[in-house]
C-alpha positions as CSV (number, residue, x, y, z in Angstrom):
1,X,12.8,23.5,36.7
2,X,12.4,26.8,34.8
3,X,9.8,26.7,31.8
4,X,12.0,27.3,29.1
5,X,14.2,24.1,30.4
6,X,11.3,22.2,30.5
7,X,10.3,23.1,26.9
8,X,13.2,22.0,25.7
9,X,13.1,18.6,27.2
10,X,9.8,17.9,25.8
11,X,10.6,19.2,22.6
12,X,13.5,16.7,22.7
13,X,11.4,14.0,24.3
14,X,8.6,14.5,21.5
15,X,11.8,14.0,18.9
16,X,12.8,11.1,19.9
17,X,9.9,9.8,21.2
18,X,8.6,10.2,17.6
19,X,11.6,9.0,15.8
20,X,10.8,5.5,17.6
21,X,7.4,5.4,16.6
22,X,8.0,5.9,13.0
23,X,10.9,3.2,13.2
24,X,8.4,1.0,14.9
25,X,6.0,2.0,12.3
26,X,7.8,1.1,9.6
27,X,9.7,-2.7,11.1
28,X,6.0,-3.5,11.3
29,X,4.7,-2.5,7.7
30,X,8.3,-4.5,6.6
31,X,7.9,-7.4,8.7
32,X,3.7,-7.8,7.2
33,X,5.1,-7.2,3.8
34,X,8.3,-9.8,4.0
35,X,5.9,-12.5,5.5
36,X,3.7,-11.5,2.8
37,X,0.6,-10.6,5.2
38,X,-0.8,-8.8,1.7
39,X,-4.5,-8.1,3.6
40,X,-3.1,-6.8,6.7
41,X,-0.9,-5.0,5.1
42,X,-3.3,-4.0,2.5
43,X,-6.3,-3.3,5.5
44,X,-3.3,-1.3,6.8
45,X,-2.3,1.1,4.6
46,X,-5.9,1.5,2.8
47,X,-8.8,1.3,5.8
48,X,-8.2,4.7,7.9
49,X,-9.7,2.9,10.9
50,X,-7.1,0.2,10.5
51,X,-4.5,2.8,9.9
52,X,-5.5,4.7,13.1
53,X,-5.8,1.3,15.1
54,X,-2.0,0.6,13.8
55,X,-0.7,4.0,14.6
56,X,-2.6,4.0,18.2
57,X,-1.2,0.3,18.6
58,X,2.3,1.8,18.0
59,X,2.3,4.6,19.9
60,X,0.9,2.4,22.6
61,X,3.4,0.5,22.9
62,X,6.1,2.8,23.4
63,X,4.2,4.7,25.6
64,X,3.5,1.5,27.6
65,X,7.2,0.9,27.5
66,X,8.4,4.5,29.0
67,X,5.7,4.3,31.9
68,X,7.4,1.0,32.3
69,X,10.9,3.1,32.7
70,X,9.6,5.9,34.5
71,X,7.7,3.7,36.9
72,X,11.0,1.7,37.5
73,X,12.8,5.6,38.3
74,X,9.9,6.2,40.7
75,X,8.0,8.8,38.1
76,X,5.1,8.4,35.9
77,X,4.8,11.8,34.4
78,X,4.6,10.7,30.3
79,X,2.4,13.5,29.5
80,X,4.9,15.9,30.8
81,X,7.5,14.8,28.4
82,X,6.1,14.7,25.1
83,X,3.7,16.3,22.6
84,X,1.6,12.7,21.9
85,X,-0.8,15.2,19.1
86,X,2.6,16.0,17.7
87,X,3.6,12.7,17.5
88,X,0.5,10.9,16.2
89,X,0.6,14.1,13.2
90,X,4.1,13.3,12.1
91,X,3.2,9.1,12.0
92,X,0.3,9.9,9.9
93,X,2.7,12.1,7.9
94,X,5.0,8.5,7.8
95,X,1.7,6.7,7.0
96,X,1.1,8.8,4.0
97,X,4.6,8.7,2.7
98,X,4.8,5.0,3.1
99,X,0.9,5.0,0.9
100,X,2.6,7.4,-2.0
101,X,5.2,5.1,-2.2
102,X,3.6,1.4,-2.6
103,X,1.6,3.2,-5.0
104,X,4.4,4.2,-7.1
């Protein structure tokens, strides 16, 4: 596979790969907020050592899931398929939106 081929797949992986997080990111914050979780919620958005736990916890978890995939295809290659610094950066981009707007 030819480099430029390969960029483009993990540019795509890194896409999508982020748009889950942030959709998993934000089911979560909803879920604490409808079962009114107001101190996890609160800890959450307000404790960066909480907030990086959450966001490592979700990326986790997808990343747990995709080995799970690639292990059942016969590969385990994750870090050849996405940009995890460039995914963590946009959820803490998410994480700050999501801040600026309970505020408001």
């Amino acid at each position: 596979m030819n480099s430029n081929k390969m960029k483009n797949i993990k540019e795509s992986s890194t896409h999508i790969f982020t748009a889950m997080a942030k959709d998993l990111y934000i089911t979560g914050i909803r879920i604490d907020k409808e079962q009114e979780e107001l101190e996890v919620l609160t800890a959450i958005m307000l404790d960066s050592d909480r907030t990086e736990l959450y966001l490592s916890h979700v990326k986790g978890y997808l990343a747990k899931r995709f080995d799970a995939h690639m292990e059942e295809m016969g590969k385990r290659e994750r870090l050849i398929y996405f940009d995890m610094d460039k995914v963590m950066h946009e959820m803490r981009y998410v994480h700050t939106q999501a801040l600026l707007l309970s505020m408001s």
